[in-house]
N, C-alpha and C positions, 0 to 999 in steps of 0.2 A: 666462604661467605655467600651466605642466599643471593639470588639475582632472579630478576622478572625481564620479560622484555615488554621494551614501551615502544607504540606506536603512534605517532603523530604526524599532525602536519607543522612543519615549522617554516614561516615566511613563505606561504605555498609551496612549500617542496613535502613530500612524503619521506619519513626515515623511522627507522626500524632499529633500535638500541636494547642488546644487554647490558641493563646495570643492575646494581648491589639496590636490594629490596629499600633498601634504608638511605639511598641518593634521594638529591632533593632535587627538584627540576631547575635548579642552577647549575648542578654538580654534570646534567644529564646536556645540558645547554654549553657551557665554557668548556667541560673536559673532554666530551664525546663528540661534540657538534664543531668545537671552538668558532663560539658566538660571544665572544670574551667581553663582548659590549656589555653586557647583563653584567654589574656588577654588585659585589657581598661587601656590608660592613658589618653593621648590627648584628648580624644571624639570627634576629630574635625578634621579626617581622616589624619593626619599630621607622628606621629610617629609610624605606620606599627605593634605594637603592637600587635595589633587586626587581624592580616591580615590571612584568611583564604579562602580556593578555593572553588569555588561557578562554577563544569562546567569545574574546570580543572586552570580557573582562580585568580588570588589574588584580592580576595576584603579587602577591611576596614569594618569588622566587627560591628563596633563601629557606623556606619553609613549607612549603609546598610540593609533597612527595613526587617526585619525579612518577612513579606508576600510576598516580593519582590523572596525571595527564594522559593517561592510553587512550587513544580515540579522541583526544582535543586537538583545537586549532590555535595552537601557539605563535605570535609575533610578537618579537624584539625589537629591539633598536635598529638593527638590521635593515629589517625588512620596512623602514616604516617608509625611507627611500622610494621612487619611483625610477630605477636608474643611476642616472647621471642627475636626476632634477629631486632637486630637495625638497621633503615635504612641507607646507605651509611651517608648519610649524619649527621645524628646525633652522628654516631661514629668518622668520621671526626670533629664534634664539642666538642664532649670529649678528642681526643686526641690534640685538640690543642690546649687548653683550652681558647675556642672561646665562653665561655660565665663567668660572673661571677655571678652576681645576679639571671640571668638568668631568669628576668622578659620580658624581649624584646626576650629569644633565640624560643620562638613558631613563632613569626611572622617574623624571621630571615628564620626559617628553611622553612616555607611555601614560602615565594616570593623566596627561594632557590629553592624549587623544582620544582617552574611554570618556572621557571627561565630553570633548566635543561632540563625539560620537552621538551621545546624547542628550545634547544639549548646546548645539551649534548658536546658542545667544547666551551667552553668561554673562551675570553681572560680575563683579570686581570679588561682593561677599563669595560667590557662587565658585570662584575660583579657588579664592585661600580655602573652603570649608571642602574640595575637592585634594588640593595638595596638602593638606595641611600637615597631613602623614607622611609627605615625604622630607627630609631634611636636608638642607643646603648649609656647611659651612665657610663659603666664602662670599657669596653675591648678597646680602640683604634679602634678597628673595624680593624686591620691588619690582628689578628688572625681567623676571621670568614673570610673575604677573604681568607686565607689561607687554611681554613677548604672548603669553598666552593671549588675554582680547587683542592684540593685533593679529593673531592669524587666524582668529573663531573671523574678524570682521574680513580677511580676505578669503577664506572656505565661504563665508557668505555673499562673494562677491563683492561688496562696499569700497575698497580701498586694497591697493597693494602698498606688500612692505615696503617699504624705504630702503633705500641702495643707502650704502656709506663706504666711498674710495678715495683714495688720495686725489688732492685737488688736481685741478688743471696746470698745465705747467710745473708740474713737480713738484708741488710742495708736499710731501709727506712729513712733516712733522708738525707738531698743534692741529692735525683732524682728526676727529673718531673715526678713524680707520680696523673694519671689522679685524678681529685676531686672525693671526695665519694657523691656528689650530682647530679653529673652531667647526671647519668642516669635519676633519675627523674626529673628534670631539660629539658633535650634533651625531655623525652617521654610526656611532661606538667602533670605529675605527683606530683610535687611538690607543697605542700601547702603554701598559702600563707595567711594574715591576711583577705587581702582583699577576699579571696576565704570561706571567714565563714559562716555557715550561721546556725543557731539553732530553734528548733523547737518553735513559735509562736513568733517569733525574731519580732521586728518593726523597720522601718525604718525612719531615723532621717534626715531633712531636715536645714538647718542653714538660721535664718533670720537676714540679715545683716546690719549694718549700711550704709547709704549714706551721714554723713558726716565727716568728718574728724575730728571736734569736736562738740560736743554741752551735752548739757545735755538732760537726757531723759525721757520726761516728761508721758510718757503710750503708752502702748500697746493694742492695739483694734484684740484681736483673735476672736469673736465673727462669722464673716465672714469663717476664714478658717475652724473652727471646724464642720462648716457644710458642709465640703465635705467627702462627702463617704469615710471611709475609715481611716478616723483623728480620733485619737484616743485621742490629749493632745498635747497641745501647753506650754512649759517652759518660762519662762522669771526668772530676776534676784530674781524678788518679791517672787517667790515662792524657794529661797534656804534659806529661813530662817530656824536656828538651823544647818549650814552646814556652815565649812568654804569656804565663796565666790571666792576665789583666790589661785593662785595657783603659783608658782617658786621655783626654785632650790636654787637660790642665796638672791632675794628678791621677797618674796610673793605680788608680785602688779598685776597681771596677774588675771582681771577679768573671771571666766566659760562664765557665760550670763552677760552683760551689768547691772549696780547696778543704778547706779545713772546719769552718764554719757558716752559717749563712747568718745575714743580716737584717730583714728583711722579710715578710710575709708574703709569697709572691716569685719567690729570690728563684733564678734556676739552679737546677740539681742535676741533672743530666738529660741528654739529648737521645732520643729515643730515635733511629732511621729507619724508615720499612719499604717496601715497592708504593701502596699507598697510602692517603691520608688515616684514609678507617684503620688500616693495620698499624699504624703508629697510635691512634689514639686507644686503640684497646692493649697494644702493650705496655702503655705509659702508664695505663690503670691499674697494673697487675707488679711495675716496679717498686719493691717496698724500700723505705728511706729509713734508718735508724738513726734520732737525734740524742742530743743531751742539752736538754733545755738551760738555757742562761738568763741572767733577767734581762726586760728590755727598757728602753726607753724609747716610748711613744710618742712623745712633743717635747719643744723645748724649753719646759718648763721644769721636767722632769731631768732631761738633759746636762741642763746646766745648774744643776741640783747639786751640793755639795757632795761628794762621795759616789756621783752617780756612776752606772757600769758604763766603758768606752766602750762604744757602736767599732773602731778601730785601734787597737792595742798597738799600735806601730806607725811609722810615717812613709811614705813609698817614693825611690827615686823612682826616677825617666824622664825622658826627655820631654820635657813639656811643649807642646804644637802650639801655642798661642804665648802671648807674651804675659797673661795674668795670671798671679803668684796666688797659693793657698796656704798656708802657714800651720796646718790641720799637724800634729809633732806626737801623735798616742797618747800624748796627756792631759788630752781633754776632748770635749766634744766638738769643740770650736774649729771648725774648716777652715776659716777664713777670717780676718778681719780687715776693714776699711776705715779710715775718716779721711774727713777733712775739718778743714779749722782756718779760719782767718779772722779778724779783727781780736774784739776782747767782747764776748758774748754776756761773759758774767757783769761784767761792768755798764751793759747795754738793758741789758734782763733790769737791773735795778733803775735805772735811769728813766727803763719806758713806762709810759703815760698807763699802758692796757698792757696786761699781762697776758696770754690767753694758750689755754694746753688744752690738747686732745688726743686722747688715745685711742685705734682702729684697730681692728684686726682683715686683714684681708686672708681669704679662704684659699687651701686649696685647690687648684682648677686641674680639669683635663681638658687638652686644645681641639679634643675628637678631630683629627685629621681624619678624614672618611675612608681612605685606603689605611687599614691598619699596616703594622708593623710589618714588613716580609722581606728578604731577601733569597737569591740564589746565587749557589757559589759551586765553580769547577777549577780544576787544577789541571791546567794543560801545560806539554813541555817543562815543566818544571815554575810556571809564572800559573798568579793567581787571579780568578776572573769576577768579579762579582756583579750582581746586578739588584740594585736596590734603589727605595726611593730616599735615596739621601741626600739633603739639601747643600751638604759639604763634601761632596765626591773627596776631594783631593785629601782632605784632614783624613778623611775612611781608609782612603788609600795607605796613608802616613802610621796612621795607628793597629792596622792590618801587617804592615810589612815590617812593623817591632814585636809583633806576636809572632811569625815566623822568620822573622830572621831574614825577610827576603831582599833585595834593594829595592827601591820605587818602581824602577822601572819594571820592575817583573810582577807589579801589584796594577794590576785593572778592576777602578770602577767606576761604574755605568750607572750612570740616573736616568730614565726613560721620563716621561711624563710621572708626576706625581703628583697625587691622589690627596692631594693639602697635606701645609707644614708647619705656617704660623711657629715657627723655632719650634717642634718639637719632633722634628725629621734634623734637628742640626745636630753635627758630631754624630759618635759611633753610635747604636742601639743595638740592635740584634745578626750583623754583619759577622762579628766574629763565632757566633752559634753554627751558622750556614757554612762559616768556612771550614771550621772544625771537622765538622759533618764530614766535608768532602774531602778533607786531609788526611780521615782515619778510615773514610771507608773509598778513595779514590774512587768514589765519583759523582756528578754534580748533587747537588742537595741542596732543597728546596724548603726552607724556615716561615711559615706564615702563622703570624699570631691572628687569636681574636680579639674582640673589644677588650673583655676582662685581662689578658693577658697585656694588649696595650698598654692598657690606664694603670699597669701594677710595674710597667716598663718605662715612663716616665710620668712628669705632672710636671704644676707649676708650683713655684716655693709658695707657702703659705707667708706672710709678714706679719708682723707685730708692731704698731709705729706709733711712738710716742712724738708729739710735738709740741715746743715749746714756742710762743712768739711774742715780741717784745713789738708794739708800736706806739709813735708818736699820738698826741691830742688828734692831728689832723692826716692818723690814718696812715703815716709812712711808717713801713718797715724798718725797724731796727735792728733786729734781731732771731734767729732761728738757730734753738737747738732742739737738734732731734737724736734719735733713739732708733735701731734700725734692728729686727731679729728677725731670720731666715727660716725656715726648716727647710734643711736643705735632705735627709733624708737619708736613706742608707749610704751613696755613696755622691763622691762634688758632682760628679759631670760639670754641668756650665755652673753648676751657683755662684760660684765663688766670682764670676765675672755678672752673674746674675747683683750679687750682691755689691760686685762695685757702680755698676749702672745706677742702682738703687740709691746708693750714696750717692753719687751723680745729681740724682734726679728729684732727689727726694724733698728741695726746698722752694720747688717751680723756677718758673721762668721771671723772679722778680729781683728786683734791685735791692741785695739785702747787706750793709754795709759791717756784719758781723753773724759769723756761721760757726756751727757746730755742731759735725756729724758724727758718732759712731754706731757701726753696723757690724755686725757677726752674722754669720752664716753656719748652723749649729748641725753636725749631725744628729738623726733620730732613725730607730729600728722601725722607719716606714718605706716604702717605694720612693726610689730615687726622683729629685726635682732637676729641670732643665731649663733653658729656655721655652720662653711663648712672647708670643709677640709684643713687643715693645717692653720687653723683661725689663724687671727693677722698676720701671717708671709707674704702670698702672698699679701695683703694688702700695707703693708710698703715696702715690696723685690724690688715694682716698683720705689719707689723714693732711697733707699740705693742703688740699682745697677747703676738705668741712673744715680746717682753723682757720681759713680765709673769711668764711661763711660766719662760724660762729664769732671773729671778729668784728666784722660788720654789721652784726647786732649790739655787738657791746659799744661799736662806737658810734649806733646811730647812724650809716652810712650805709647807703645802695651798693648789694654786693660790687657789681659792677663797675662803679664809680673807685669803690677800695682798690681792686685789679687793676684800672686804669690809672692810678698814681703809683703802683708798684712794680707796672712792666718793663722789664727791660729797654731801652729803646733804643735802635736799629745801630749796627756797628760799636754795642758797648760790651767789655768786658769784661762779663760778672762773674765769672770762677775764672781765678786766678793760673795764669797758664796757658786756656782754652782759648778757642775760635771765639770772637765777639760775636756778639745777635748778628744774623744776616735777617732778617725778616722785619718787618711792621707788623709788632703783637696788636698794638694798641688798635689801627686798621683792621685786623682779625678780629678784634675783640668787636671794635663798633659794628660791623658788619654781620656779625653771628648775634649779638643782641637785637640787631634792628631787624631782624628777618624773626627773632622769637617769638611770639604771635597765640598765645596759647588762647585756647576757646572750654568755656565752661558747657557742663553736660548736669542735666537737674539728677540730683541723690549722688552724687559724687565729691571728689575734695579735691583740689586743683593747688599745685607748685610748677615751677619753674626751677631750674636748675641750671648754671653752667661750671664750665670748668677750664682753668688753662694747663699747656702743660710743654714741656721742652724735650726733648728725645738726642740724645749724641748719636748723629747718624750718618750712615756709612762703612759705621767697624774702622777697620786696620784698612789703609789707602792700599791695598796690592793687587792689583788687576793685569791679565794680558790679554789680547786677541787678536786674531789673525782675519784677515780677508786676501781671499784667493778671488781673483779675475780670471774666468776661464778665457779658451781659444774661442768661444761663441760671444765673449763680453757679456757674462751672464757673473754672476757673483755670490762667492759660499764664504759666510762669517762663522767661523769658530773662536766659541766661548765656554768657560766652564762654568761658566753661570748655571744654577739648576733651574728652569721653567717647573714651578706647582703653582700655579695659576694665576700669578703675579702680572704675566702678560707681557715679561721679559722679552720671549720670543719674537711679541712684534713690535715692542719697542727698537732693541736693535734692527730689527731689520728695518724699522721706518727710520733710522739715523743712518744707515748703508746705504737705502734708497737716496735720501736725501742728499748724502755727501757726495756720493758717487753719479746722481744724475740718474740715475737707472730704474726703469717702474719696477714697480713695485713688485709684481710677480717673477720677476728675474733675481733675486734677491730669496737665498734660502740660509737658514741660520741650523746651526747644528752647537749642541750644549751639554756639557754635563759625560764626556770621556774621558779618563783620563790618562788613555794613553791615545786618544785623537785628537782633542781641543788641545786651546792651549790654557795656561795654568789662571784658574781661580781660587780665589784665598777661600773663601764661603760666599752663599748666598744668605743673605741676613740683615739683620741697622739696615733695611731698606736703600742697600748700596748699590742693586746693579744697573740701575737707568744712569747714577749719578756716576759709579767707578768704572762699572762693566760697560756702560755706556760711552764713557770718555775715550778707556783704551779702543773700541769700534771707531770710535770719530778718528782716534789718530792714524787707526791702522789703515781706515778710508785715506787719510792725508799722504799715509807711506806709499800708498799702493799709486796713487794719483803722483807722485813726485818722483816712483820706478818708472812710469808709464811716459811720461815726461823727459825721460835720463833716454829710455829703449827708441821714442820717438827722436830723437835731437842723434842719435847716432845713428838708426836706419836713413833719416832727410840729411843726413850729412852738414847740419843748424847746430847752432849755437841754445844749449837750453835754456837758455835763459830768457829766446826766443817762441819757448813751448810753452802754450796752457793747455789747462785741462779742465774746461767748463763743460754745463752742460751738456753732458755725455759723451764727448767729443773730443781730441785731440787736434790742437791747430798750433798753424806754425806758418804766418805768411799766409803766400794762398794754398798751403794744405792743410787740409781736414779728413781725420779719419774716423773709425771708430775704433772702441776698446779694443773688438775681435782682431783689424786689421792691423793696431799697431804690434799686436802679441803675434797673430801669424808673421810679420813683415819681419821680425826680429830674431825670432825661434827658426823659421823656415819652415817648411815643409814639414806634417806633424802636430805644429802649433808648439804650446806651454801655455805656461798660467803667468801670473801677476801675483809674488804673495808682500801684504803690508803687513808690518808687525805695529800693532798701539802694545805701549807701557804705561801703566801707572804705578806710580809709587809715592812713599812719603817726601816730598820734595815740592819744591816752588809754592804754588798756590795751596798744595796741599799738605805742606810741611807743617802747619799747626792743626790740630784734632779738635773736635771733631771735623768730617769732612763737610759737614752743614746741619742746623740745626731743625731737626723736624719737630715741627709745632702740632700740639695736638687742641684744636678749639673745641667744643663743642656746647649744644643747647637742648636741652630737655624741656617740656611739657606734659606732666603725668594726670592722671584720674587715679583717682582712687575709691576703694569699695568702702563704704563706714562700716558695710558688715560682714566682708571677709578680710579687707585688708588685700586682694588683690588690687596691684599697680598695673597699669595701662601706660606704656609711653603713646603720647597721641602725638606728639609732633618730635622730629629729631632736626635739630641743624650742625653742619659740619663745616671746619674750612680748612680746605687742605691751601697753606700754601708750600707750592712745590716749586716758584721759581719760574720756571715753564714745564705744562702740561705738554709732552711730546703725544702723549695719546688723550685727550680729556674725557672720553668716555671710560679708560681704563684709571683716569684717577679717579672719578666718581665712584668708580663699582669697590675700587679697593679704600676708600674713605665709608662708604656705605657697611660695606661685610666688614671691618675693623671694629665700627661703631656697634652692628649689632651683635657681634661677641662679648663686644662692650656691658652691653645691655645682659648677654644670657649673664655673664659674673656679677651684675648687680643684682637681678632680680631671682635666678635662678639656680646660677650652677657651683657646686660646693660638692669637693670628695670629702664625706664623712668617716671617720673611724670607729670602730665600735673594736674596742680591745686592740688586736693584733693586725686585725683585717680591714678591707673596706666596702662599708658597707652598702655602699650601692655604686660599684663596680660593673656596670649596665648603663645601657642606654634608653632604660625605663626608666629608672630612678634618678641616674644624670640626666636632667633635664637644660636638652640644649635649648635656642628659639627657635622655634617651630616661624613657620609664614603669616599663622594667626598674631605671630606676639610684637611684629614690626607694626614701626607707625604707619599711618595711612597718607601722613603727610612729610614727606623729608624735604629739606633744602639745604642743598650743596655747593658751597661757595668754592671756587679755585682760585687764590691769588696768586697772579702771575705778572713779580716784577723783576724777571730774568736775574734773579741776586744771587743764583745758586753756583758754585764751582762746578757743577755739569755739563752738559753738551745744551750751547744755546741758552746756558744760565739756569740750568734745572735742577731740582733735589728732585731728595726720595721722597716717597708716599708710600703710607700704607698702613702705616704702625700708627700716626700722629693721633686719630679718631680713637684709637683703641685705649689711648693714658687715660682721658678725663671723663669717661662714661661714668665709672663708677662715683666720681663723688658729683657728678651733674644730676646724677639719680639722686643722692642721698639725700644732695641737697633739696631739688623737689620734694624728695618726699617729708622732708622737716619742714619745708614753710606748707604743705599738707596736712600733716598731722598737729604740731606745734612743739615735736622734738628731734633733735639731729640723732641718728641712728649711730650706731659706734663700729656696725661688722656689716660685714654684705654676705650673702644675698637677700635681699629685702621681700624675702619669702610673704606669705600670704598670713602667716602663723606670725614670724616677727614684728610684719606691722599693724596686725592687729592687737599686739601686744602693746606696742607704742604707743598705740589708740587708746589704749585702756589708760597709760599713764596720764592722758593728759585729760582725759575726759571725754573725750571725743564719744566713744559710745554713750556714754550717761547723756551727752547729746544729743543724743541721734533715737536715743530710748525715749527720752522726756518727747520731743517730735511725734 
């Protein structure tokens, strides 16, 4: 392979690199340098990730020949440090917690600083029209605006950042207390999966199907193996003595391709080589022989009479979750759901207003910014993996029925990851990597790209028919709905995707007659999964527009309709479940009255909102451990996975807190699975409320050993010991932590370890574990002559119970919301035949920082009603249900018609415009 050598300066140091002519100066920065701050998503100069100064300027790293820099002055994230002392700018990104995942905050903080560089006074536009190329999918992007003119105004002297620590006296919980990541995170110190790399590692290449069905008839590697560097070429054929498949719910989920593929995208075998480049030029050169079958592309087609099965068979295995798929070879049908209570038909005729609406919602990619990757080695005979996956423990469970191994001999490792929004949950591409290193012993290294991604999951597409019966004056009588999935080549989560949906799918109102059925239908596209707040946003668009379009037929303020049909507080509206813990109707008046929208001349102005009910928490099974060292210093193990949620310093501010202990004596370790102790998943926005629980109790364990060790070293009665405080007393003795564990252990020391349990039992023996509410309020513009939407103002209200961190529930009500917004206004994987057609992060168009409001307000209701620690629920998900029909609906009292699909593209509503006259409007003007 050609190679040049580059000379630069990097971070003021001088280095001198051979690389391959055709390294790009990311390649020359993370593999040569390991500068692993600098990080790749896009590959295709789009999402600013990558972006580091070449010369004082921001390039796109990712794209930017490495020898193109010979003789440049290159600084990273790295170097942007002075020391030990943070540059303005990155502590204005800690304090305002302007990043989450903090996979995008290096290429934030660089085009910041060329940005200030020249131009140390920016206004607000001057900002967004500087980042607007780089992309963030979890913070809203209001907060790193915010962090940006805070540190332009302290480089200009004016004003220093604002400090944020746990109060005085200890109270760490309910302050915006900065993240305990964010240092390494701001400094690109922070590990990520994708940043691994192990000694004589190989690099794994995927060769893919190109058609959507056929069967497959061999594999001609013969050609790739002889390029330098190919060390082994996988196909199906050689997994024999391994289980081939892989799922959570139903094991249908081919490694490599067996007999047939499904799927345009599908793998075909695993190409291994010393590098990256030499696997991808032999994956070029492997020819695949099919025998094309017909397919089915939607489920329209699907559920067509006579149509071809996507699966000729049904598949045992042990299912890891407790939701059933009923998918038998004889039809397309994966799954199905209902519910049923009252007598719907006899309600339907009875009511005053009739009122149906059919939706279609699209399907989405969650763009986690760290694509797909993991790596895998097989030491001693146990298997090790390292990946960003949100579910260690299930990866674990379904890795060790492919090889036959026990648990115990299966390790894996979530490091930091790179956003997951569920679509990092359950297995993805874990068993590729292990493969890898099972047939050619030894580690091997699987990293997709974007396209590779997005053709490795999605979100289901829906179909939702809705029927609703109401009184003269407005009440609900009746809801029967209609529920259709594409769930895709293969279940992974739909089929629980699809009972959520049912779940979800009739709001959060008091409806005394229901009727649901839902199917989840295979089709010959890339497989659907989870995304956040699965099933709920899905359906939220057709239950709210018939809310909407109700309250036109009966002459009633959307608003006012909502308010006689909320649930209210401690009642129980699905039959079975947890009553309301929350005040909707409170959420509701409180997110109307901050609505506020402001008209702009040559524009069209709506209002929009939406409610919506989320089952959250998942499955109640939690554990965690806290260790008290011989210094009285304190280490919380949990399985919980940290991708930007802000887990990490949630528990440790409930460690701090239970335990008495500041705050920097408190470190939390997550996500091993053979170090931590056992988590079900991270997901249902359950680990403040479940992961968080078991921390509170294991703090109680640990306090109640410490207590037991003190009352037998004082030769006291325990019942004479507390443990406030930070302190152990008894009488007139007082110790500390360190002294009662030295006094006890002897000489040496020991530790203190507490065990918290959570399970389905007591308070949390009926499901859900609390209801997460999704509020929210739009204020749009609109163009009369493109049809371009503008959200100008967003309100949100998370109630979560109690806010243990309330800056982290803002950021994560904020970035929910504006995902929200890309699936209404923007984002839709289209098909074109077999394939998809814009499988990129050019034509996926997520929200850019341009396309957020200028104005948001964020409500936190906090009236301690949650079964969590201190009365807390989750956050996260609740903002992300009701964006899409709080848009739609704006956009129909807009234009003067309710839109039926999202995304409310520029093209569509200006299509709308035409129906109603609006342009003949705007023309005669």
């Amino acid at each position: 392979m050609p190679e040049t050598t580059v000379r630069a300066e990097v971070n003021g140091r001088q280095v001198e690199r051979r690389v391959p002519t055709r390294a790009m100066l990311a390649d020359l920065l993370r593999e040569q340098l390991g500068l692993t701050g600098t990080k790749v998503s896009c590959g295709t100069q789009v999402c600013g990730a990558c972006t580091v100064l070449l010369d004082g300027r921001p390039v796109s790293s990712c794209s930017y020949l490495a020898a193109d820099a010979d003789g440049g002055r290159v600084t990273t994230v790295e170097g942007l440090a002075d020391g030990p002392e943070l540059h303005p700018l990155q502590r204005a990104f800690v304090q305002h917690t302007a990043l989450q995942c903090g996979y995008c905050t290096p290429g934030f903080l660089m085009s910041a600083k060329a940005l200030l560089d020249t131009n140390p006074d920016p206004t607000r536009d001057e900002v967004v029209d500087a980042l607007d190329g780089t992309i963030c999918r979890c913070t809203g992007y209001l907060p790193i605006i915010d962090a940006v003119l805070d540190a332009a105004r302290e480089l200009r002297g004016e004003r220093a950042i604002a400090d944020h620590q746990c109060a005085e006296g200890g109270t760490c919980v309910g302050v915006p207390v900065p993240r305990v990541d964010a240092e390494a995170k701001v400094r690109g110190a922070a590990r990520f999966a994708v940043d691994t790399s192990l000694p004589g590692m190989l690099h794994g290449r995927v060769v893919r199907s190109d058609h959507a069905h056929a069967r497959l008839v061999g594999v001609r590697a013969e050609a790739g193996l002889k390029v330098a560097g190919c060390v082994a070429v996988v196909t199906g054929a050689d997994l024999a003595g391994l289980y081939p498949r892989f799922g959570h719910i139903v094991p249908d989920h081919q490694i490599l391709a067996l007999d047939r593929v499904r799927y345009y995208g599908e793998p075909v075998a695993l190409v291994l080589a010393e590098d990256r480049h030499a696997a991808a030029d032999a994956a070029a050169l492997v020819e695949v022989e099919y025998d094309e079958l017909p397919a089915v592309l939607d489920v329209e087609a699907a559920l067509a009479d006579g149509a071809p099965l996507v699966h000729e068979h049904s598949y045992s295995g042990d299912s890891i979750t407790p939701v059933t798929a009923t998918g038998d070879g004889e039809s397309n049908v994966v799954a199905v759901s209902e519910r049923h209570w009252g007598n719907p038909d006899r309600a339907l005729a009875e009511a005053h207003v009739v009122v149906e609406t059919r939706t279609h919602h699209p399907m989405l990619y969650a763009y986690a910014m760290e694509p797909y990757n993991a790596v895998a080695s097989f030491t001693d005979g146990s298997l090790e993996v390292i990946a960003p996956a949100q579910h260690p423990f299930m990866v674990a469970r379904d890795l060790a029925r492919v090889f036959g191994l026990p648990h115990s001999r299966v390790r894996v490792t979530s490091p930091f990851i790179g956003g997951g929004y569920g679509s990092k949950s359950y297995t993805k591409i874990e068993p590729l990597a292990a493969v890898g290193a099972w047939w050619t012993n030894r580690p091997v290294r699987v990293a997709l790209d974007v396209e590779e991604s997005i053709y490795t999951t999605r979100a289901d597409s829906a179909d939702v028919r809705v029927r609703s019966g109401f009184t003269v004056d407005g009440r609900l009588l009746v809801r029967d709905v209609d529920v259709v999935l594409d769930t895709g080549a293969y279940a992974d989560n739909s089929p629980q995707v699809l009972q959520k949906a049912v779940a979800r799918c009739f709001g959060p109102y008091h409806i005394p007659n229901v009727r649901v059925r839902g199917r989840a239908v295979y089709t010959n596209t890339a497989p659907a999964s989870s995304y956040r707040a699965l099933g709920a946003f899905q359906t939220n668009l057709a239950g709210e527009t018939n809310m909407d379009v109700a309250a036109g037929r009966l002459g009633m303020d959307a608003a006012e309709l909502r308010r006689r049909n909320l649930v209210r507080r401690g009642e129980e509206f699905i039959p079975g479940l947890r009553p309301m813990d929350a005040d909707l109707v409170a959420d509701l008046d409180e997110m109307v009255e901050l609505l506020r929208p402001e008209t702009r001349e040559g524009r069209l102005h709506g209002v929009g909102f939406g409610c919506g009910a989320n089952e959250g928490g998942s499955y109640p099974t939690s554990t965690a451990m806290v260790r008290i060292a011989s210094d009285g210093s304190a280490l919380v193990l949990s399985g919980s996975a940290e991708m930007g949620q802000g887990s990490r310093t949630v528990l440790a501010q409930i460690a701090a807190q239970e335990l008495a202990l500041p705050f920097d004596r408190i470190r939390v370790m997550q996500s091993d699975t053979a170090v931590t102790s056992f988590e079900r998943t991270t997901g249902g926005s359950r680990t403040t409320t479940l992961a968080g629980l078991a921390v509170f109790r294991a703090c109680h364990d640990a306090r109640d050993k410490l207590r037991a060790m003190a009352a037998e070293s004082w030769n006291v009665d325990a019942a004479t010991v507390v443990v406030e405080d930070g302190r152990v007393r008894a009488g007139d003795r007082d110790a500390g932590y360190a002294d009662v564990v030295r006094a006890w252990f002897g000489p040496g020391g020991g530790e203190v370890v507490g065990l918290g349990l959570v399970r389905k039992t007591g308070e949390l023996a009926k499901l859900p574990v609390f209801w997460e509410i999704g509020m929210v309020g739009v204020a749009v513009g609109v163009d009369p002559d493109t049809g371009q939407v503008d959200v100008d103002q967003l309100v949100t209200v998370a109630d979560v119970g109690f806010a243990i961190n309330p800056a982290g529930v803002e950021g994560q009500d904020l970035g929910a919301a504006v995902q929200g917004i890309g699936g209404a206004l923007s984002e839709e994987l289209v098909y074109d035949g077999p394939q998809i057609a814009n499988a990129n992060m050019v034509e996926y168009r997520v929200p850019r920082m341009g396309d957020v409001p200028e104005r948001y307000d964020s409500v936190i209701a906090q009236r301690r009603d949650g079964t969590g620690p201190y009365g807390a629920k989750g956050g996260g998900e609740g903002a992300r249900i009701p964006v899409g029909g709080a848009v739609a609906g704006a956009v129909a009292r807009a234009v003067g018609v309710w839109p039926d699909r999202l995304p409310l593209t520029p093209e569509r509503v200006w299509r709308l415009m035409r129906r109603t006259g609006h342009l003949d409007d705007v023309a005669e003007e």
